[in-house]
VOZABA-909965 format. One record per residue: y, x, z of N, C-alpha, C in turn; residue number from 1. Coordinates in Angstrom, 1 decimal. Last residue first. Layout:
N
NODE:n_north:n_east:n_up:ca_north:ca_east:ca_up:c_north:c_east:c_up:k
NODE:Y:X:Z:Y:X:Z:Y:X:Z:NUM
...
***
This chain:
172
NODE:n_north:n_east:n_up:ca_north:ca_east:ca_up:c_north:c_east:c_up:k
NODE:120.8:76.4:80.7:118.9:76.6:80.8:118.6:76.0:81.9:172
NODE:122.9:73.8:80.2:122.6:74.7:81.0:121.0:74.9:81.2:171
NODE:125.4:72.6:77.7:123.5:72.5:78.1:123.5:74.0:78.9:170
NODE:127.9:70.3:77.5:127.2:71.8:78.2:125.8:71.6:78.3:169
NODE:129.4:68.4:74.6:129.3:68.8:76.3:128.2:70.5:76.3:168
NODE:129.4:65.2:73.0:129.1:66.9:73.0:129.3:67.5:74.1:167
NODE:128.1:62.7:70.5:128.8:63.5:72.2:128.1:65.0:71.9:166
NODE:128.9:60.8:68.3:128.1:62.6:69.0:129.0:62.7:69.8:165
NODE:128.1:58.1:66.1:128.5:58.5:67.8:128.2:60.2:68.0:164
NODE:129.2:56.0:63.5:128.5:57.1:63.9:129.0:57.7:65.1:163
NODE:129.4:52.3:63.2:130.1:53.6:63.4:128.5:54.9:63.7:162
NODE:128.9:49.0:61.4:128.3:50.6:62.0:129.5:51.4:62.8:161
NODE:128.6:45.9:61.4:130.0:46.6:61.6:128.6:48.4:62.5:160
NODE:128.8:42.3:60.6:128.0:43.3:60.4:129.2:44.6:60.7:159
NODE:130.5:40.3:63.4:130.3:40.8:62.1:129.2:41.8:61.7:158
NODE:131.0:40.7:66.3:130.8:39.8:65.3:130.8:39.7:64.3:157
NODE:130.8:43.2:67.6:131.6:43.4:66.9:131.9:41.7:66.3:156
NODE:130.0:42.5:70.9:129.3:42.6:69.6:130.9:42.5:68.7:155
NODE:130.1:43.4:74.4:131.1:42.9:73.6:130.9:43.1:72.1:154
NODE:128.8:45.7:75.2:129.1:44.2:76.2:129.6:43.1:75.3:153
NODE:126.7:47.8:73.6:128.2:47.2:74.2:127.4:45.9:74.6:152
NODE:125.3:50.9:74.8:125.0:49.2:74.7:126.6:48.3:75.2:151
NODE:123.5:53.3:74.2:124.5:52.9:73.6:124.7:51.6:74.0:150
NODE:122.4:55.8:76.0:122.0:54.5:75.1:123.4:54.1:75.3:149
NODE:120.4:58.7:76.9:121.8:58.0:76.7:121.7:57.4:75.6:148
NODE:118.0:60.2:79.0:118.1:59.4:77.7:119.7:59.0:78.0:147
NODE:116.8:63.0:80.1:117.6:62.1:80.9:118.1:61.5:79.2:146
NODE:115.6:65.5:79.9:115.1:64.4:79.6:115.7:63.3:79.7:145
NODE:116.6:67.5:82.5:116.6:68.0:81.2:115.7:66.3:81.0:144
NODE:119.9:65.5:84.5:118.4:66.6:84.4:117.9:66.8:82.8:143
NODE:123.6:66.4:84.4:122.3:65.5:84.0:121.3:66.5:83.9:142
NODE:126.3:66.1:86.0:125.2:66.9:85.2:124.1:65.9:85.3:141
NODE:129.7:65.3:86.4:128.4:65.2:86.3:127.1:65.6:85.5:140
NODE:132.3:65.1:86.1:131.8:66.1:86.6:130.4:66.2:86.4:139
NODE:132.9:62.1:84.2:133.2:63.6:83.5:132.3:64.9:84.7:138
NODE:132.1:60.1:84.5:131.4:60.7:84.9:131.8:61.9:84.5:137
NODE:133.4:58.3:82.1:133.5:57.7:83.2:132.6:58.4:84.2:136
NODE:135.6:58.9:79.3:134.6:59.4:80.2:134.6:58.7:81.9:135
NODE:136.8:56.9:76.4:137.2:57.6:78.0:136.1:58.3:79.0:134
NODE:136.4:58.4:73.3:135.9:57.7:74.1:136.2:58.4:75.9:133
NODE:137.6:58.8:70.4:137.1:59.8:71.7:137.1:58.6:73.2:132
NODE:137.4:58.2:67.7:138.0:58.0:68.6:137.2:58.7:69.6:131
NODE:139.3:58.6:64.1:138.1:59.0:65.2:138.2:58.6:66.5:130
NODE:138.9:57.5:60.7:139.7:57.3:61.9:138.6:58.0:63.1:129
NODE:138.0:56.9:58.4:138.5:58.0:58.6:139.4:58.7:60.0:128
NODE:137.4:53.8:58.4:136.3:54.8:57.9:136.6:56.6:58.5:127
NODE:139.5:52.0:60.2:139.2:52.3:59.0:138.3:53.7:59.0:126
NODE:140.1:51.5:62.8:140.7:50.9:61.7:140.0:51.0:60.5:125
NODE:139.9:52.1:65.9:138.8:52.1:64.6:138.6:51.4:63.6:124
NODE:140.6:50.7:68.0:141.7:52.0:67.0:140.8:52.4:65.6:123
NODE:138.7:49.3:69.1:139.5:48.2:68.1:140.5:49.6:67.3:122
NODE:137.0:49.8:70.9:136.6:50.4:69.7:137.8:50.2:68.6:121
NODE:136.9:50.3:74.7:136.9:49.4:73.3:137.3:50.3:72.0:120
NODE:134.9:49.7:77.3:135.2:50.8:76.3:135.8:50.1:74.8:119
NODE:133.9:48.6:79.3:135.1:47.9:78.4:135.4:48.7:77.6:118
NODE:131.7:50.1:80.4:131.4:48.8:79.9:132.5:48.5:78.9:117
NODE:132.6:53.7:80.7:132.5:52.0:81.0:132.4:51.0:79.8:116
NODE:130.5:56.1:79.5:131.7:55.8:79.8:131.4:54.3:79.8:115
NODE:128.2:56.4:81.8:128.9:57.8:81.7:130.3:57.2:80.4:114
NODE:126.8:54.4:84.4:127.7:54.4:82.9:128.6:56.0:82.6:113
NODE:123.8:55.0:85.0:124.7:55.6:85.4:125.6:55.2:84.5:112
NODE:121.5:52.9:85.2:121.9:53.8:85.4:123.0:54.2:85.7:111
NODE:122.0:50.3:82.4:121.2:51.0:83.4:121.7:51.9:84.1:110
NODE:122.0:49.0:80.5:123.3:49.0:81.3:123.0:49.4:82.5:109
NODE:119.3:49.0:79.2:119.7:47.6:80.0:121.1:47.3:80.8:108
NODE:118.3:52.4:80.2:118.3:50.7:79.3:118.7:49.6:80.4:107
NODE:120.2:54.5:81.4:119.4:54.1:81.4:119.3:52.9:80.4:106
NODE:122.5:56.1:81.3:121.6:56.8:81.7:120.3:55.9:81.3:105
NODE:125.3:54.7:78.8:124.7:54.9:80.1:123.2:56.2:79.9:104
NODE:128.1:53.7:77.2:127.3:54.5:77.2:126.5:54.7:78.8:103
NODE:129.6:50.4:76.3:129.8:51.8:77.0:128.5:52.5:76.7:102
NODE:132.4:48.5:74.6:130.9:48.9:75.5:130.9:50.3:75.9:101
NODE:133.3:46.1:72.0:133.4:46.9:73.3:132.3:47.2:73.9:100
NODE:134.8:45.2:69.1:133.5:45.5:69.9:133.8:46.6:70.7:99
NODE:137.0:43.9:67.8:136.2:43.6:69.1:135.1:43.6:70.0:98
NODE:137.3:45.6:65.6:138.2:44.4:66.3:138.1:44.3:67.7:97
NODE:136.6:47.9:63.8:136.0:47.4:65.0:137.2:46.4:66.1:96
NODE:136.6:47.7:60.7:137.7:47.4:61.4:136.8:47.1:62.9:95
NODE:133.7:48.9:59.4:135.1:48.2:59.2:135.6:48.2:60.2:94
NODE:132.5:51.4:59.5:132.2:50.5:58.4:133.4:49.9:58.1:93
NODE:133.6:54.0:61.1:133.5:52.8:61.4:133.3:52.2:60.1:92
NODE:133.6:56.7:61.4:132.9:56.7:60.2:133.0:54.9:60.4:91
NODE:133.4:57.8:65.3:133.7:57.9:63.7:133.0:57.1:62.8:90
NODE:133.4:58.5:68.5:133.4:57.6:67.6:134.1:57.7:66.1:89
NODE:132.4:60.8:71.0:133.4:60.8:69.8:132.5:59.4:69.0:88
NODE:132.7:62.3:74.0:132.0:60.9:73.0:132.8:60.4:72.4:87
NODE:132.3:65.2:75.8:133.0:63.9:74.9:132.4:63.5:74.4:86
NODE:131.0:65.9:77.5:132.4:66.4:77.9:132.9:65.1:76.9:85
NODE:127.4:65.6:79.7:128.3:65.4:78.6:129.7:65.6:78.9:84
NODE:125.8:68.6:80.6:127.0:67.3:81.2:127.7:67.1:79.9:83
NODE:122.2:69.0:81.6:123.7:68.9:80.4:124.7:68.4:81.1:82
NODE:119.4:70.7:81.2:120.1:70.3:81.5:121.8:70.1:80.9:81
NODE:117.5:70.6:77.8:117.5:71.4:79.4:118.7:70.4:79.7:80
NODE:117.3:71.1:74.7:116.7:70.4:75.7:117.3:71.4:76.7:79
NODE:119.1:68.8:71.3:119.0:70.2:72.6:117.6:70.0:73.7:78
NODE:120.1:66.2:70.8:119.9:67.5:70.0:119.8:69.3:70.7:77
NODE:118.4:63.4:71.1:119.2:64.6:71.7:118.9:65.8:70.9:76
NODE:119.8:60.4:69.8:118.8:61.1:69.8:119.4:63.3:70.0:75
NODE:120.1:57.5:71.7:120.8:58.4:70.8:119.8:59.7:71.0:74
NODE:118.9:53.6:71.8:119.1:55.4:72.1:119.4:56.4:71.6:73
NODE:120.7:51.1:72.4:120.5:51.7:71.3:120.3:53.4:71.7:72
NODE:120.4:47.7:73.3:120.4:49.3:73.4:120.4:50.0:73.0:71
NODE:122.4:45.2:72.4:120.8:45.6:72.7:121.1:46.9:72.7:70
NODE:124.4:43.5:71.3:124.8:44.4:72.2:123.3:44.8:73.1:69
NODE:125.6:44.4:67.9:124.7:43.8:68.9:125.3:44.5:70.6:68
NODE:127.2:45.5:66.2:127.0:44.1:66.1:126.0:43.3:67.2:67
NODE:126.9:48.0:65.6:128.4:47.7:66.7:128.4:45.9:66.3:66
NODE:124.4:50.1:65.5:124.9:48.4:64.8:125.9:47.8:66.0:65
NODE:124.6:53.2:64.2:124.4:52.6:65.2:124.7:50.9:64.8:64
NODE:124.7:55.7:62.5:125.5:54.3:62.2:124.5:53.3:63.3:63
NODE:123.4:57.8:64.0:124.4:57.8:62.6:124.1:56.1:62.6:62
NODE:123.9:60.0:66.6:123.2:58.5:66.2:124.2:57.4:65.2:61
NODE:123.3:62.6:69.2:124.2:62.2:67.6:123.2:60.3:67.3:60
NODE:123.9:64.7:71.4:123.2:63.6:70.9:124.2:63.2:69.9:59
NODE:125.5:67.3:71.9:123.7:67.3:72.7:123.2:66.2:72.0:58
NODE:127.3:70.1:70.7:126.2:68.3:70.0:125.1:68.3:71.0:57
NODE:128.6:71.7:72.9:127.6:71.8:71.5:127.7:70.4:71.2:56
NODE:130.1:74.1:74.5:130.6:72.9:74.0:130.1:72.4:72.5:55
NODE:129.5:76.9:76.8:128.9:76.2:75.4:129.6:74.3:75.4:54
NODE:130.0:80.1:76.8:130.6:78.6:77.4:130.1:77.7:76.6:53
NODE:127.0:81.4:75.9:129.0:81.3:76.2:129.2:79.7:76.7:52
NODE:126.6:81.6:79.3:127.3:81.8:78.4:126.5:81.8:76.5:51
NODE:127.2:80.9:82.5:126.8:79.8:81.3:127.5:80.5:80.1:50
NODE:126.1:83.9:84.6:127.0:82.9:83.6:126.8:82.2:82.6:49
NODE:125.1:82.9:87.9:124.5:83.2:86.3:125.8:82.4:85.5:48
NODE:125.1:84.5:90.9:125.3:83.6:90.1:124.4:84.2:88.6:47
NODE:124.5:86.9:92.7:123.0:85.9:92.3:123.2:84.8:91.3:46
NODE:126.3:88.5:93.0:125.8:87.4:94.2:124.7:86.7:94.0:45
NODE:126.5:89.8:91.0:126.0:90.3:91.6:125.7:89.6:93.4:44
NODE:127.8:87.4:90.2:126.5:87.7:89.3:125.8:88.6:90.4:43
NODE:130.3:87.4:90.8:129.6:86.3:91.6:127.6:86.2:91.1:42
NODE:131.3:90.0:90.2:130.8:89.9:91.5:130.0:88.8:92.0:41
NODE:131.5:89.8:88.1:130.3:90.8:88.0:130.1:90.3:89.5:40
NODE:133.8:87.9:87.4:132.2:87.0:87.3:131.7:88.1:87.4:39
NODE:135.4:89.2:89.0:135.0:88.2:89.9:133.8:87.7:89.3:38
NODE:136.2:90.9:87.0:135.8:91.3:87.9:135.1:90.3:89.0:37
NODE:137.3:89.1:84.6:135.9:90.2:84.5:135.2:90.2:86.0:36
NODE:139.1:86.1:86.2:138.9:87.6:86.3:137.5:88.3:85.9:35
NODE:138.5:83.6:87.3:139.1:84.0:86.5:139.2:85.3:86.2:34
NODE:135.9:80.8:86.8:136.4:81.7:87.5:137.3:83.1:86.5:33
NODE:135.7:77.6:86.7:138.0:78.4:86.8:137.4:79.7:87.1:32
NODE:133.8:76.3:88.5:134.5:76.8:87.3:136.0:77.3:87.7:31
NODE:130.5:76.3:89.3:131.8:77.3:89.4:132.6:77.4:88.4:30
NODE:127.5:73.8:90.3:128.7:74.8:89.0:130.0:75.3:89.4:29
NODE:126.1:73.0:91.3:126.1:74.4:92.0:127.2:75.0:91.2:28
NODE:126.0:70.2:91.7:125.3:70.4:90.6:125.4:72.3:90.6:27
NODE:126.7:69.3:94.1:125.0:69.0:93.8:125.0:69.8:92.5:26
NODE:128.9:70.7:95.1:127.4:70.5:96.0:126.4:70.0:95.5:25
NODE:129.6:73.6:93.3:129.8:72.1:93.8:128.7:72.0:94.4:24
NODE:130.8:76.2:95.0:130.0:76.0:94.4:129.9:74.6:94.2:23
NODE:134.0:78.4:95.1:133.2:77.1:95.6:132.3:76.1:94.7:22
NODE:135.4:81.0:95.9:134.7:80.4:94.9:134.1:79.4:95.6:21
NODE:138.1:83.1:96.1:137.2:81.9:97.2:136.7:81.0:96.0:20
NODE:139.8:86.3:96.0:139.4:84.9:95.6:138.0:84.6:96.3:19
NODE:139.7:88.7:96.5:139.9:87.7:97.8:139.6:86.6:97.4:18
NODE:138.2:90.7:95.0:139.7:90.4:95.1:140.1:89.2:95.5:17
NODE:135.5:90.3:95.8:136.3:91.3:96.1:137.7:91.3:96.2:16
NODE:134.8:87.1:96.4:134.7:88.0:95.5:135.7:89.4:95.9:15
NODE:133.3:84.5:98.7:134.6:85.4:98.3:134.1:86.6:97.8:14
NODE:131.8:81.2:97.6:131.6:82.7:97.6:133.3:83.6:97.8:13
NODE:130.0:79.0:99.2:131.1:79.4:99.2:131.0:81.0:98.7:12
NODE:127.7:76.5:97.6:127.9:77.8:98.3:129.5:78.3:98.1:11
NODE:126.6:74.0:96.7:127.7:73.5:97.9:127.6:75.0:98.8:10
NODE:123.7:75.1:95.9:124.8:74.4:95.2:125.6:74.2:96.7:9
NODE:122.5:78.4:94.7:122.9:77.5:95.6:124.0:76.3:95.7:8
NODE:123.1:79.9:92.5:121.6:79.1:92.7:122.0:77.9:93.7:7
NODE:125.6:78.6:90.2:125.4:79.2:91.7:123.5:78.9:91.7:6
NODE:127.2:79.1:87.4:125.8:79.0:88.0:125.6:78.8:89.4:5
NODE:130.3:79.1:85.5:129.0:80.3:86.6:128.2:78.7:87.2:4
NODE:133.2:79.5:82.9:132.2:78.7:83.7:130.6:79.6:84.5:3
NODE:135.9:81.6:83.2:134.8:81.4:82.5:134.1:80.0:83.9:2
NODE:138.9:81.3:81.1:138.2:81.1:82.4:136.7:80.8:82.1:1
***
């Protein structure tokens, strides 16, 4: 299935073979469309296909301190617009017992939490373990410059790293 563009966001499109395309309202994206023939026609409506489908590293941030709970910005590995899809937790120093937190838009637990505050870390047994972090904004697009910081609620109490990359869509 491929992912489409609309210029127009909250546009309805019908494609020759009757399918009904619907644009979201703010961010204009079309997904599920399913057929060759439906993405020539939503192209030849003006869409644009996101291609390839892209599911990259937009931010990475190697051993972060899972001992504070101060902010921590992650550093982007792309530019233009995005929607993060996942946030992967690895490489944990030690045993993350009880460090919890989330990911946001802005400093300070700012903004938007793209995953919650209670996010907890504690499956993060050991060095070789991974966790994938619950998403709290999964549809959501972000403008090109838009920062993501790291700030738990909840300090590991201890000295205690992990390494973080999210990954998701960059749209020109």
């Amino acid at each position: 299935m491929t992912l489409m563009l609309s210029p127009v966001p909250g546009r309805i499109y019908v494609v020759s073979s009757g399918a009904v395309y619907n644009s979201d309202q703010t961010t204009g994206i079309i997904v599920n469309v399913v057929t060759v023939q439906d993405v020539s026609d939503l192209i030849a409506a003006g869409c644009a296909m996101v291609n390839p489908p892209p599911t990259d590293l937009l931010f990475s941030l190697k051993a972060p301190n899972f001992n504070t709970t101060a902010d921590q910005l992650l550093v982007p590995n792309f530019s233009g617009r995005f929607r993060p899809k996942r946030f992967v937790v690895l490489n944990a120093s030690t045993s993350l017992t009880t460090a919890a937190g989330g990911f946001y838009t802005a400093a300070a637990k700012g903004g938007t939490a793209l995953v919650a505050a209670g996010q907890s870390y504690s499956a993060l047994t050991a060095a070789n373990l991974a966790l994938e972090c619950t998403l709290n904004a999964a549809a959501d697009w972000w403008a090109a410059g838009t920062p993501v910081y790291l700030s738990l609620t909840t300090a590991q109490g201890a000295a205690a790293t992990a390494d973080v990359y999210v990954y998701g869509d960059v749209y020109a």
